[in-house]
N, CA, C and O atoms as a GROMACS GRO file, in nm:
protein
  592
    1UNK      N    1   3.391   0.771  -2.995
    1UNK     CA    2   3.340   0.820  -2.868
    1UNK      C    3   3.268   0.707  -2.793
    1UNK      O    4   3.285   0.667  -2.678
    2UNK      N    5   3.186   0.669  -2.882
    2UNK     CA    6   3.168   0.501  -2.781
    2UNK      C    7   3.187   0.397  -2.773
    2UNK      O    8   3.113   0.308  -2.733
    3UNK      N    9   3.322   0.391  -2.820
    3UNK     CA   10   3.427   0.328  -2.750
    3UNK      C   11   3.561   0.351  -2.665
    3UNK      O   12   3.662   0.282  -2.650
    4UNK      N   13   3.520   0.479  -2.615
    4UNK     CA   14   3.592   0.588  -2.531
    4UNK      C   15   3.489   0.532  -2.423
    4UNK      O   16   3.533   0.456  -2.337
    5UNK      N   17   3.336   0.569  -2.423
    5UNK     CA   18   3.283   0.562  -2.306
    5UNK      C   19   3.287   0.382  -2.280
    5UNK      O   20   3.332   0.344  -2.172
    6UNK      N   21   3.246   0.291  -2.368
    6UNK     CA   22   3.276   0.145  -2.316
    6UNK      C   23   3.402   0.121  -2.222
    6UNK      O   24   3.411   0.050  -2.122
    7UNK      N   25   3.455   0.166  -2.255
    7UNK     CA   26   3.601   0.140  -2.188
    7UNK      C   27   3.619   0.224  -2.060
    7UNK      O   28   3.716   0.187  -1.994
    8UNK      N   29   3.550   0.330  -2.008
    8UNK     CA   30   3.574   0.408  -1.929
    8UNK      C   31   3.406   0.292  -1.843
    8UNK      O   32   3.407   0.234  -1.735
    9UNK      N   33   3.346   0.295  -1.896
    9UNK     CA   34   3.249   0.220  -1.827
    9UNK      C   35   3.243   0.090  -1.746
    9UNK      O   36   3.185   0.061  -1.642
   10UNK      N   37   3.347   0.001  -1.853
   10UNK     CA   38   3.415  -0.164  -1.840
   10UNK      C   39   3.534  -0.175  -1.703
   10UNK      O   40   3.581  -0.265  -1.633
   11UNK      N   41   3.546  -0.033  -1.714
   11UNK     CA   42   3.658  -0.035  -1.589
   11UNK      C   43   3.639  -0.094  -1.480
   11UNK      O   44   3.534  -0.083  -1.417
   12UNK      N   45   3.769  -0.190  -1.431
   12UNK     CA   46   3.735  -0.205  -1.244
   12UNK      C   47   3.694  -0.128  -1.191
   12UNK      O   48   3.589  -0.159  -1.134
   13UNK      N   49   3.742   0.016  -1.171
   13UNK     CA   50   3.722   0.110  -1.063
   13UNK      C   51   3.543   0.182  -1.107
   13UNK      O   52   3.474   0.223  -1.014
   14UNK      N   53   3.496   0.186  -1.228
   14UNK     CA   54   3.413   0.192  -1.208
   14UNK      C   55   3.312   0.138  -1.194
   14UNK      O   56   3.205   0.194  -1.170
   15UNK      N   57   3.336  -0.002  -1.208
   15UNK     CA   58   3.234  -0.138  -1.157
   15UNK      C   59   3.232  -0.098  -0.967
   15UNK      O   60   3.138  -0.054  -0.901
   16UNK      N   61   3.330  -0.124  -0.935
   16UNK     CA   62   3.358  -0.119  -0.758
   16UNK      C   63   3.283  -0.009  -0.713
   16UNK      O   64   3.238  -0.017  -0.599
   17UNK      N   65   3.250   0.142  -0.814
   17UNK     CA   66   3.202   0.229  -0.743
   17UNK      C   67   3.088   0.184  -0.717
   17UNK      O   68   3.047   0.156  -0.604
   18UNK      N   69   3.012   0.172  -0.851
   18UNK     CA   70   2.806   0.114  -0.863
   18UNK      C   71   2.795   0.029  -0.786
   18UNK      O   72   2.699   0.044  -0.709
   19UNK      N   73   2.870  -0.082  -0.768
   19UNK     CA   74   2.837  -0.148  -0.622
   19UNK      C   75   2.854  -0.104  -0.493
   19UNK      O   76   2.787  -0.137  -0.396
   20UNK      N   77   2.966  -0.012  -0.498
   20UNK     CA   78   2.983   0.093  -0.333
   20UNK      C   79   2.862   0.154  -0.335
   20UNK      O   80   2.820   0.170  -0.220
   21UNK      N   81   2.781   0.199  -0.427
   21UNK     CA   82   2.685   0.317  -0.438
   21UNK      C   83   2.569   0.228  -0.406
   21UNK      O   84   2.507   0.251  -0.302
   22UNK      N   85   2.537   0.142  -0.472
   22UNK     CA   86   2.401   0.041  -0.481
   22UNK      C   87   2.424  -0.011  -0.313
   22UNK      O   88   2.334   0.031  -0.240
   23UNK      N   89   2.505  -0.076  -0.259
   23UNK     CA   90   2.518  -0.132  -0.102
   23UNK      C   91   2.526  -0.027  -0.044
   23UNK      O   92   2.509  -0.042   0.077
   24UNK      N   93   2.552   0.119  -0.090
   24UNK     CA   94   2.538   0.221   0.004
   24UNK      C   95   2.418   0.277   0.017
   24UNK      O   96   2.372   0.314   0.124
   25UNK      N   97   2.354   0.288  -0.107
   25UNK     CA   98   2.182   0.285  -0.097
   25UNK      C   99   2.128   0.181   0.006
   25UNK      O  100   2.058   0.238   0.090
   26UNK      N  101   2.135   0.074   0.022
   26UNK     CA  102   2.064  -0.015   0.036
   26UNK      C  103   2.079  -0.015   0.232
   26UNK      O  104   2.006  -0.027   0.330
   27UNK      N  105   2.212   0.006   0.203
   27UNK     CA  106   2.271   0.026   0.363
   27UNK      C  107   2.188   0.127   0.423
   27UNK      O  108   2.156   0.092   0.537
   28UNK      N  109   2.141   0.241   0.390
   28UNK     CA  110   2.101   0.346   0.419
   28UNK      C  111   1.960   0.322   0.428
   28UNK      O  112   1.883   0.374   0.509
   29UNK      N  113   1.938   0.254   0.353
   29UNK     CA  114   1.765   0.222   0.407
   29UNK      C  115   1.805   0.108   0.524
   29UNK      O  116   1.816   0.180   0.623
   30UNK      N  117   1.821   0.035   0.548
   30UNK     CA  118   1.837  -0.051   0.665
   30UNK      C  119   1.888   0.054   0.822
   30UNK      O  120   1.845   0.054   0.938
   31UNK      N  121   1.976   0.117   0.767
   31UNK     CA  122   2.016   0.232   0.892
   31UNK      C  123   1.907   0.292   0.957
   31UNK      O  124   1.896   0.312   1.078
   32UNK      N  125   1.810   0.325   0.846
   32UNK     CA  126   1.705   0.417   0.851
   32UNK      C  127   1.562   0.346   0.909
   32UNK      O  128   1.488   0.400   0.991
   33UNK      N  129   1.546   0.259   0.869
   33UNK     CA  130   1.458   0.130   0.975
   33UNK      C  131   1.505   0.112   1.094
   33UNK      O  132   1.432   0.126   1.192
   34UNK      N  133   1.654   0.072   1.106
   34UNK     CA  134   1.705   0.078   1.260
   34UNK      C  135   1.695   0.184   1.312
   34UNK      O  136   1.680   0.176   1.434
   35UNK      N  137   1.696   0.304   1.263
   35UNK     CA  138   1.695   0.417   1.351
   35UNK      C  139   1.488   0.423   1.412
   35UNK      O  140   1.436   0.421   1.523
   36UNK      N  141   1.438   0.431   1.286
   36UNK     CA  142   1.270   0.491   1.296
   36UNK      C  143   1.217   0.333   1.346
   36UNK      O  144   1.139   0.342   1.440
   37UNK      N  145   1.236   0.230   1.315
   37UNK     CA  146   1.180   0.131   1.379
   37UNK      C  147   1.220   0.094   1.481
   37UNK      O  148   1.115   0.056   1.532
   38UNK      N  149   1.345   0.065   1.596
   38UNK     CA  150   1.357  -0.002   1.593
   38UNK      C  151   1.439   0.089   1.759
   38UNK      O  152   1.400   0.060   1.872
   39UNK      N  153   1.537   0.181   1.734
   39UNK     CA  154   1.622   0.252   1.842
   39UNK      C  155   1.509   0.398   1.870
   39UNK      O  156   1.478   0.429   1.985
   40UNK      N  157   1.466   0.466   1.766
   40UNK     CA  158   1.363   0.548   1.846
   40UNK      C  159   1.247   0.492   1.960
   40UNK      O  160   1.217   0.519   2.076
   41UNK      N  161   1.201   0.398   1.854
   41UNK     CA  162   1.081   0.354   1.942
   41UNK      C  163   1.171   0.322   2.117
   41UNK      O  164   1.121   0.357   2.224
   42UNK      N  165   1.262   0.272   2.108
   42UNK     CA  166   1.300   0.242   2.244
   42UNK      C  167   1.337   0.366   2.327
   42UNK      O  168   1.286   0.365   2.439
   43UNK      N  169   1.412   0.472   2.301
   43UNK     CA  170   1.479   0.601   2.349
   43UNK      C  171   1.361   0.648   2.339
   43UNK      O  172   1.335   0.695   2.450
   44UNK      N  173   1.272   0.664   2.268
   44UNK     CA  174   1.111   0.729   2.308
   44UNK      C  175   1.013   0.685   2.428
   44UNK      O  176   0.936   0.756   2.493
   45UNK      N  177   1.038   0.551   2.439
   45UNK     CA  178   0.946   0.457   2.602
   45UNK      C  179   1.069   0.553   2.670
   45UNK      O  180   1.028   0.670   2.667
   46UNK      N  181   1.199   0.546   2.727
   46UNK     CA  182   1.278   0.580   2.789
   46UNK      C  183   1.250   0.730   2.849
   46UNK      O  184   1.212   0.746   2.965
   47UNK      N  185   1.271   0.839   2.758
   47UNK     CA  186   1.240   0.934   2.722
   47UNK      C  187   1.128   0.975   2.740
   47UNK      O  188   1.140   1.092   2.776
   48UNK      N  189   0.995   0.938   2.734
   48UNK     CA  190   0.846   0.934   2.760
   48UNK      C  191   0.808   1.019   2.629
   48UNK      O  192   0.697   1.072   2.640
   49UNK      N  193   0.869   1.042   2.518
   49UNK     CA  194   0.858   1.117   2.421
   49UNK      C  195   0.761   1.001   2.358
   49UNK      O  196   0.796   0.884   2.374
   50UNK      N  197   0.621   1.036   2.276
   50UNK     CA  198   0.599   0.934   2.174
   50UNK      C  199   0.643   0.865   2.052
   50UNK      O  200   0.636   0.748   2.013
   51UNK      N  201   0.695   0.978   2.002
   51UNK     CA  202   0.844   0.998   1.864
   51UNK      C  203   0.867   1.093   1.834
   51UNK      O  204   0.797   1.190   1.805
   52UNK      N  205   1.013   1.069   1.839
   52UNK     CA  206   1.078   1.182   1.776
   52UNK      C  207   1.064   1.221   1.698
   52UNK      O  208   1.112   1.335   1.700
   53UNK      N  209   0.990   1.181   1.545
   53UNK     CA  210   0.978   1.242   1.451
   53UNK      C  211   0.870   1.347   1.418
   53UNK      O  212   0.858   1.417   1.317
   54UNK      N  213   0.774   1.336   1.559
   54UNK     CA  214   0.664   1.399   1.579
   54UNK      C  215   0.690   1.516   1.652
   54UNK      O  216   0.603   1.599   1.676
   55UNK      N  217   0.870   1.531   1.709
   55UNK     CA  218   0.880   1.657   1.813
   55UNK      C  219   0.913   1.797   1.711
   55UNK      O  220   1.016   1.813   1.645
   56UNK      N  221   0.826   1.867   1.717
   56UNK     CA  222   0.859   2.007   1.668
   56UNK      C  223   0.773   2.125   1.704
   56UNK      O  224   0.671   2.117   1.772
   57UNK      N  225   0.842   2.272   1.633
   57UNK     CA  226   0.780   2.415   1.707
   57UNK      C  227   0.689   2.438   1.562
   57UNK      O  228   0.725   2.400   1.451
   58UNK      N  229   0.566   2.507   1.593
   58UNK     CA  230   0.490   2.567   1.518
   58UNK      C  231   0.536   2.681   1.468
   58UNK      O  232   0.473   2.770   1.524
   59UNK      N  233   0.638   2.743   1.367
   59UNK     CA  234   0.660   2.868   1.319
   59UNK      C  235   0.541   2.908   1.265
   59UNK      O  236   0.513   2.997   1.344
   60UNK      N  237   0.461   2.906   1.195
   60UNK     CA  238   0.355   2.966   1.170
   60UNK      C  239   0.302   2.903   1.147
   60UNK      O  240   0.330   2.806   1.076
   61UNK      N  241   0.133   2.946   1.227
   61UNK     CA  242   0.027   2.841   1.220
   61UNK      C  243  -0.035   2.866   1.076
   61UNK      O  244  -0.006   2.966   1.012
   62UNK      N  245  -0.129   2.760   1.024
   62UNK     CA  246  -0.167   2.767   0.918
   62UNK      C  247  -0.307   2.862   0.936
   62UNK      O  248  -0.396   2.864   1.022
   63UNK      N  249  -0.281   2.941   0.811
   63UNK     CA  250  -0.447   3.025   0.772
   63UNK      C  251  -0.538   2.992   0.838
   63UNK      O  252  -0.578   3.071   0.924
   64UNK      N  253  -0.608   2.858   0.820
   64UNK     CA  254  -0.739   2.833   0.831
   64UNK      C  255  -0.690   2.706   0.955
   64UNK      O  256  -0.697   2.584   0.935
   65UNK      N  257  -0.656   2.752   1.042
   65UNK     CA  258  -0.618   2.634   1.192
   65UNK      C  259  -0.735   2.588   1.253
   65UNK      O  260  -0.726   2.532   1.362
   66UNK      N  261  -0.865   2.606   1.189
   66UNK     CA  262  -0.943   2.563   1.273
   66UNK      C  263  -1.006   2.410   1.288
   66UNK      O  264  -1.063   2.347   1.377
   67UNK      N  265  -0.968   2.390   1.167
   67UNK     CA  266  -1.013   2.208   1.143
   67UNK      C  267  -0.886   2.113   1.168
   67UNK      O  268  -0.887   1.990   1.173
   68UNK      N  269  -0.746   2.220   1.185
   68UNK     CA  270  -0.623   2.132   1.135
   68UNK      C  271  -0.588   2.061   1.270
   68UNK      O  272  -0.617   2.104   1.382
   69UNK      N  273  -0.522   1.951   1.242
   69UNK     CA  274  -0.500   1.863   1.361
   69UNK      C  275  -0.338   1.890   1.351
   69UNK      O  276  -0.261   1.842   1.267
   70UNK      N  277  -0.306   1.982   1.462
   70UNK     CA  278  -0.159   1.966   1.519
   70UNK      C  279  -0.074   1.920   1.563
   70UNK      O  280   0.033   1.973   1.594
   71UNK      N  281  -0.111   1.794   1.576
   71UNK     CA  282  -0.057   1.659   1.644
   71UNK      C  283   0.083   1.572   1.596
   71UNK      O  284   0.135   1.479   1.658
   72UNK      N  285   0.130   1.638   1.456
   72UNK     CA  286   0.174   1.554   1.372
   72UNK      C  287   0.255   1.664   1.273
   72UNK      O  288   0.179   1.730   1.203
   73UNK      N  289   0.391   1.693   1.258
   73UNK     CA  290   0.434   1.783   1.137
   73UNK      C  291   0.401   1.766   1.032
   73UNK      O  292   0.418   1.860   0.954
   74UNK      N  293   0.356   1.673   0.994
   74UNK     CA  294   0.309   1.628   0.819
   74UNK      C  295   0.169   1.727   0.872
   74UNK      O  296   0.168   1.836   0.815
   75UNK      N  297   0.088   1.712   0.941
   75UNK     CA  298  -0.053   1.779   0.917
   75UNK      C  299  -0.061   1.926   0.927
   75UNK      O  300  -0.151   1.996   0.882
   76UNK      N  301   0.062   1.972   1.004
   76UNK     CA  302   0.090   2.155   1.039
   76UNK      C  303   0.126   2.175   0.872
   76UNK      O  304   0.070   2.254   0.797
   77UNK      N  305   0.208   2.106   0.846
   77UNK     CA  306   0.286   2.144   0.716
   77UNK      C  307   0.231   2.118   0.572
   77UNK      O  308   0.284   2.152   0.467
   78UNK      N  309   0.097   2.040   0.592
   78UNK     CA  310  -0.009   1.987   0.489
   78UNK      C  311  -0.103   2.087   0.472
   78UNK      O  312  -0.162   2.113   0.367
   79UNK      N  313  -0.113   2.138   0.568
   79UNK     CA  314  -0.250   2.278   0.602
   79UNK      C  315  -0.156   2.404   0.559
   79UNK      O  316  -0.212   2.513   0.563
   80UNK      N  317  -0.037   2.403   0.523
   80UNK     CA  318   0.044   2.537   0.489
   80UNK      C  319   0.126   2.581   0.620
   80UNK      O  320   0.224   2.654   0.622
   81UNK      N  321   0.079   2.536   0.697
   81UNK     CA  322   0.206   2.591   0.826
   81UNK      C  323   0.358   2.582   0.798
   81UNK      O  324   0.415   2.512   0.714
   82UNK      N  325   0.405   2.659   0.874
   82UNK     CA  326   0.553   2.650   0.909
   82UNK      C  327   0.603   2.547   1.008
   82UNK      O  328   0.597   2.594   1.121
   83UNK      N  329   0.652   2.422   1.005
   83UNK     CA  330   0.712   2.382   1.158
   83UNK      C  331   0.858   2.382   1.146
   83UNK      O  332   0.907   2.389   1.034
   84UNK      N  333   0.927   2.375   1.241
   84UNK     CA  334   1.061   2.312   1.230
   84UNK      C  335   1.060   2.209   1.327
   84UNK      O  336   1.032   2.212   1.446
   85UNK      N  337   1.095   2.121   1.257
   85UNK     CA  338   1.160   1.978   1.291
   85UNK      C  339   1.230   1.915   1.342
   85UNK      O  340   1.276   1.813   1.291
   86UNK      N  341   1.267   1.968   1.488
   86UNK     CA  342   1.343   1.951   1.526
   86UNK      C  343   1.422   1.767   1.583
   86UNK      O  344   1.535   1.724   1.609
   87UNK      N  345   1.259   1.704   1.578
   87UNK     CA  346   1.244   1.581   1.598
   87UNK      C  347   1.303   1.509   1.442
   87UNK      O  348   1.308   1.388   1.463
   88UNK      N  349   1.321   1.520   1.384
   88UNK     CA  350   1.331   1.446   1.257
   88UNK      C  351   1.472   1.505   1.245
   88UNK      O  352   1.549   1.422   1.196
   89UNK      N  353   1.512   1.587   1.266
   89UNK     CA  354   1.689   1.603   1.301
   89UNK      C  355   1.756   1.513   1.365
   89UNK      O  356   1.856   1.449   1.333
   90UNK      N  357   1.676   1.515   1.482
   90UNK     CA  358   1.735   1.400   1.578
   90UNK      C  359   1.757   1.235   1.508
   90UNK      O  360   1.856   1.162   1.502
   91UNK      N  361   1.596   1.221   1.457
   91UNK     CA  362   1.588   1.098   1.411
   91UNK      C  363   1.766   1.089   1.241
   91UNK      O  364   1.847   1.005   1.204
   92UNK      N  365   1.740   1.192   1.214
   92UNK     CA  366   1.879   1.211   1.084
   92UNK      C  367   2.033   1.160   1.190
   92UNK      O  368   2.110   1.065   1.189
   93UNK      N  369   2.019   1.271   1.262
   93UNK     CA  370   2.142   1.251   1.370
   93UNK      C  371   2.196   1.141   1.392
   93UNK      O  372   2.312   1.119   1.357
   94UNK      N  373   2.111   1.039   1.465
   94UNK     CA  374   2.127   0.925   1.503
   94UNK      C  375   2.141   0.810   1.372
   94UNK      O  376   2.195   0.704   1.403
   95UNK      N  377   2.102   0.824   1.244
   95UNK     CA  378   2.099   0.756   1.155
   95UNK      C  379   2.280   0.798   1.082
   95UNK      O  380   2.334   0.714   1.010
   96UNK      N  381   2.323   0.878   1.100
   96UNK     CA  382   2.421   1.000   1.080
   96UNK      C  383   2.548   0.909   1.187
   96UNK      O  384   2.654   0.856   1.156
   97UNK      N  385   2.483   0.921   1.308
   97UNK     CA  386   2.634   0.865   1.355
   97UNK      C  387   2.638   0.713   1.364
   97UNK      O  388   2.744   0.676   1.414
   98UNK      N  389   2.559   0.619   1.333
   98UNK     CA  390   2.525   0.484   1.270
   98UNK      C  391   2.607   0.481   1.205
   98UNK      O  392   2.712   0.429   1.244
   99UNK      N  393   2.594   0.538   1.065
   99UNK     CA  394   2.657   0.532   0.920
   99UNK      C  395   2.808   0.522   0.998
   99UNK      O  396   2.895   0.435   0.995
  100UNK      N  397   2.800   0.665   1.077
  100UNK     CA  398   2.994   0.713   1.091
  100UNK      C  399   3.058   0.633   1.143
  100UNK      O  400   3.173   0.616   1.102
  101UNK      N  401   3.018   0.568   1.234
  101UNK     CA  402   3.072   0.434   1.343
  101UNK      C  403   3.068   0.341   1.247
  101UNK      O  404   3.184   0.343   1.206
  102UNK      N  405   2.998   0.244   1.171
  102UNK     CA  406   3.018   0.171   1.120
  102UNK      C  407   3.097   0.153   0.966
  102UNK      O  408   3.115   0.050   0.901
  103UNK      N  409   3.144   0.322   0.930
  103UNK     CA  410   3.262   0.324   0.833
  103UNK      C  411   3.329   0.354   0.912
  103UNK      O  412   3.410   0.416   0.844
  104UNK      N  413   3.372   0.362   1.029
  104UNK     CA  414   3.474   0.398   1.095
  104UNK      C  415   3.555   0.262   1.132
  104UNK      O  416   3.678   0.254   1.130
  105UNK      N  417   3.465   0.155   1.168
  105UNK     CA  418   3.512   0.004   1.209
  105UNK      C  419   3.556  -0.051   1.037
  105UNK      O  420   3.634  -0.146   1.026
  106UNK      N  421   3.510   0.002   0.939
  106UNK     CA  422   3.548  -0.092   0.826
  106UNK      C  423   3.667   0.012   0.783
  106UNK      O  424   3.727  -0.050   0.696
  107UNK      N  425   3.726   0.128   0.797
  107UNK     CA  426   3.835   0.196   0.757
  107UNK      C  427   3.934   0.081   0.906
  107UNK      O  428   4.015  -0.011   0.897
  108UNK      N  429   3.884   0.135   1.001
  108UNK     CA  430   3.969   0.074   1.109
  108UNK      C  431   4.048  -0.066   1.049
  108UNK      O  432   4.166  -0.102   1.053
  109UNK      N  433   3.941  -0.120   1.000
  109UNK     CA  434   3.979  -0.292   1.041
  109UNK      C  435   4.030  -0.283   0.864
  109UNK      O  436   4.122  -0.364   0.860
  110UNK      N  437   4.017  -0.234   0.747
  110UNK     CA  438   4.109  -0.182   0.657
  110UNK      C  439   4.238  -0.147   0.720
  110UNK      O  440   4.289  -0.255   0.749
  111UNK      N  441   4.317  -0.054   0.757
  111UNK     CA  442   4.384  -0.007   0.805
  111UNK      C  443   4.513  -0.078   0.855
  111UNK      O  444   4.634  -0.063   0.839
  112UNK      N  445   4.364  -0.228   0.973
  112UNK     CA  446   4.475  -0.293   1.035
  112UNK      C  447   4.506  -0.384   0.949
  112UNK      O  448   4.607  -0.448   0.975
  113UNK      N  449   4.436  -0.415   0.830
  113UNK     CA  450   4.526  -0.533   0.771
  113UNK      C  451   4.633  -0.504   0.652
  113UNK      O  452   4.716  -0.578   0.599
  114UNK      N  453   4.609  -0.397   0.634
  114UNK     CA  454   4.727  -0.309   0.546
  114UNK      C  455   4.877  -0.284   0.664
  114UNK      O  456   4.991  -0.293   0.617
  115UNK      N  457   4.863  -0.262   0.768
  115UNK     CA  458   4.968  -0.257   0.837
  115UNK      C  459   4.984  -0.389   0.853
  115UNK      O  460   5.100  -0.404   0.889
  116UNK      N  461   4.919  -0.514   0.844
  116UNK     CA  462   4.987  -0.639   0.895
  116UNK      C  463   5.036  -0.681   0.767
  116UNK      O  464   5.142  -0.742   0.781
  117UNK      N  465   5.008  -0.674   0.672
  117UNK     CA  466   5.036  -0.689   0.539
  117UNK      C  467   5.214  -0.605   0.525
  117UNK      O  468   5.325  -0.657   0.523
  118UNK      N  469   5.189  -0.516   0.520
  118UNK     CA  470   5.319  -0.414   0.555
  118UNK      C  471   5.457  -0.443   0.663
  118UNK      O  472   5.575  -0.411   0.646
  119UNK      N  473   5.395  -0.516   0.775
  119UNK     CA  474   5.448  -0.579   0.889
  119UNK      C  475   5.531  -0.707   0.799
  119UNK      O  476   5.642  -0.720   0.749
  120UNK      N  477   5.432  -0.773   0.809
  120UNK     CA  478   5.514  -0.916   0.769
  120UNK      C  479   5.619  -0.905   0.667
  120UNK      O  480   5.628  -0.830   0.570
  121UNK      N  481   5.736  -1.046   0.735
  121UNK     CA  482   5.837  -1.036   0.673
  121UNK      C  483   5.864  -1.053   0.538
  121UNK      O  484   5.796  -1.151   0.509
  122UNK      N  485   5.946  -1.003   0.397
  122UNK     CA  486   5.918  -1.076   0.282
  122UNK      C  487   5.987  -1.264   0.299
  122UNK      O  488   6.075  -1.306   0.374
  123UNK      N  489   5.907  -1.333   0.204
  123UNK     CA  490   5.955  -1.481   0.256
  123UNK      C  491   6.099  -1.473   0.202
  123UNK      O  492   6.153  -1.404   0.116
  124UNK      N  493   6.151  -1.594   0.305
  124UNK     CA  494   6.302  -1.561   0.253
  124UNK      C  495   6.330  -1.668   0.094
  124UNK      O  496   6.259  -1.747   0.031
  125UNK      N  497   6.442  -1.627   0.083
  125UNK     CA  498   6.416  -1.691  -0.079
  125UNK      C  499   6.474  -1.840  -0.052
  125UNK      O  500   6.550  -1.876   0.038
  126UNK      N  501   6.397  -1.943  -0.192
  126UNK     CA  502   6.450  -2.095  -0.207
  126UNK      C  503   6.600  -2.101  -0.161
  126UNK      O  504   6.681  -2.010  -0.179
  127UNK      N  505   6.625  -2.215  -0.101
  127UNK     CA  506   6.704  -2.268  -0.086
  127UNK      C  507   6.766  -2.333  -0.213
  127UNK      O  508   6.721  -2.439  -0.255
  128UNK      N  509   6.888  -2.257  -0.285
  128UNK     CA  510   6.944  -2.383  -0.427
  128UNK      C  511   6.922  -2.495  -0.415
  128UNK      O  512   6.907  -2.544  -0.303
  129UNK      N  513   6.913  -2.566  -0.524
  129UNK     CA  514   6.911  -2.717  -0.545
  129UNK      C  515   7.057  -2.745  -0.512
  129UNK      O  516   7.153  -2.676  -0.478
  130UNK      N  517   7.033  -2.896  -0.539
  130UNK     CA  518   7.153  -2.922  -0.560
  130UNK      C  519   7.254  -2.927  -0.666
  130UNK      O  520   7.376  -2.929  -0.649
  131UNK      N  521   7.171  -2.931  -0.805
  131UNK     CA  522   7.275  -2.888  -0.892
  131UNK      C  523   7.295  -2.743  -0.936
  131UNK      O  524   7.361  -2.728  -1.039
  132UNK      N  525   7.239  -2.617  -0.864
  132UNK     CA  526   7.277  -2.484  -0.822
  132UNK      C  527   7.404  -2.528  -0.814
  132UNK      O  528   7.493  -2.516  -0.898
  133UNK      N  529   7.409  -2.588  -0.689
  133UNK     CA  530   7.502  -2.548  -0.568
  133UNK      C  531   7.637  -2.627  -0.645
  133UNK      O  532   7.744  -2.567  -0.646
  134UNK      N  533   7.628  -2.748  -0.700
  134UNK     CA  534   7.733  -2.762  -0.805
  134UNK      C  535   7.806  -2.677  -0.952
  134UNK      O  536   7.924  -2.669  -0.988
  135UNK      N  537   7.698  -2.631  -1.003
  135UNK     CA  538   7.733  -2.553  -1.130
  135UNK      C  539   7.809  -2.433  -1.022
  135UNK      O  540   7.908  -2.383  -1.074
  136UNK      N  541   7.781  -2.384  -0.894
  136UNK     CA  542   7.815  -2.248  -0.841
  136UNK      C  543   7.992  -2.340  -0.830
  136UNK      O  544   8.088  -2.282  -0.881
  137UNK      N  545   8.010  -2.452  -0.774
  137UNK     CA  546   8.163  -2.506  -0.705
  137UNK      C  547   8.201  -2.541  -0.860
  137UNK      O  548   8.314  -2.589  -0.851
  138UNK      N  549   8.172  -2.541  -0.968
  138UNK     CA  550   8.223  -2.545  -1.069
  138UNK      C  551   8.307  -2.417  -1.132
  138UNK      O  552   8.424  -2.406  -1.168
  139UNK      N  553   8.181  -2.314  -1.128
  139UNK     CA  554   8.215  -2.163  -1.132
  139UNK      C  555   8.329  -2.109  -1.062
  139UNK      O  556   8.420  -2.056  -1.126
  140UNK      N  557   8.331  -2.118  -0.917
  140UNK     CA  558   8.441  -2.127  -0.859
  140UNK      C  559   8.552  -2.168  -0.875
  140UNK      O  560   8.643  -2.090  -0.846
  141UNK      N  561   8.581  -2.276  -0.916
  141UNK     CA  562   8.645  -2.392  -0.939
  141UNK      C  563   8.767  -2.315  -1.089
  141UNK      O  564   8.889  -2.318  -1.106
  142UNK      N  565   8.649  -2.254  -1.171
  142UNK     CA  566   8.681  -2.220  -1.294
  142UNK      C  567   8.753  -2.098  -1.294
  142UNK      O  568   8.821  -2.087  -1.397
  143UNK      N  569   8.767  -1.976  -1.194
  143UNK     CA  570   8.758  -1.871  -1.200
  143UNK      C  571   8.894  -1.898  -1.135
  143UNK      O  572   8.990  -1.865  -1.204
  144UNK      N  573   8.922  -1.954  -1.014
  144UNK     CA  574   9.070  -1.998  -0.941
  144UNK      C  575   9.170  -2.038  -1.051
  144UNK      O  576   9.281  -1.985  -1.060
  145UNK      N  577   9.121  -2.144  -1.144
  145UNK     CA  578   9.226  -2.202  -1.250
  145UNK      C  579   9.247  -2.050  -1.334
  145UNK      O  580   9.365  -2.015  -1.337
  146UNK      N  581   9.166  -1.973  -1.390
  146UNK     CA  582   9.229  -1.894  -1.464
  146UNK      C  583   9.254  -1.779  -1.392
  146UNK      O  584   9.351  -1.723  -1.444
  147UNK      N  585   9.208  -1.711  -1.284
  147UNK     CA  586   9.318  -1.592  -1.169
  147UNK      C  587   9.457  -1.661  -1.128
  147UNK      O  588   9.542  -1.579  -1.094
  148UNK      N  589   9.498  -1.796  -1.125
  148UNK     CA  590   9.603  -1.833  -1.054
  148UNK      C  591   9.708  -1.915  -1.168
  148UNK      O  592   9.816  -1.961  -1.130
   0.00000   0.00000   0.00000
């Protein structure tokens, strides 16, 4: 059995995944800085919004609302409130169609080099030598004397 799993482990295809997975982690935090650092902050000056991750509805206020600072979903939702989030959707959204566009350009540009690959001609084959091309006028040569 474990040398069932070594071998299922040692595999190409499952080496290629842990690195698809590990650069897909890693990708995803960088997406996620570009989105909260970097494209909100700008669509928020635009927008006159302060951040998006701060836009949401109070579903239920918390018990004791009298000290709680509402300013912020972490603090509605720290005191026991209900919010929904509608701002932190947005901020997902936009991190969401990041990801999709930019596997969309690496399937794309996959795609096109499998069709150019597919396209091109096979090479045409060697040209015989020259003592091919003699042993072939020999062959010939041989086959006439004994048909005739």
């Amino acid at each position: 059995m474990l040398k069932e799993f070594k071998e299922f482990a040692v595999k190409g295809n499952m080496l290629d995944m842990a690195v698809g997975i590990i650069i897909g982690a890693a990708f995803g935090t960088v997406v996620k800085s570009l989105v909260d650092d970097i494209m909100m902050p700008l669509i928020s000056s635009i927008t006159g919004a302060p951040d998006f991750s701060n836009l949401f509805v109070v579903l239920k206020t918390p018990a004791e609302a009298a000290g709680v600072n509402m300013e912020s979903i972490a603090a509605v939702r720290e005191a026991g409130g209900v919010a929904l989030g509608y701002g932190l959707f947005i901020n997902a959204l936009i991190a969401f169609l990041i990801v999709a566009i930019a596997l969309f350009f690496v399937v794309k540009g996959m795609n096109k080099l499998k069709r150019e690959e597919e396209a091109a001609p096979p090479p045409a084959p060697p040209e015989p030598s020259a003592e091919e091309k003699l042993l072939t006028e020999i062959r010939d040569l041989l086959q006439k004397q004994t048909a005739g």
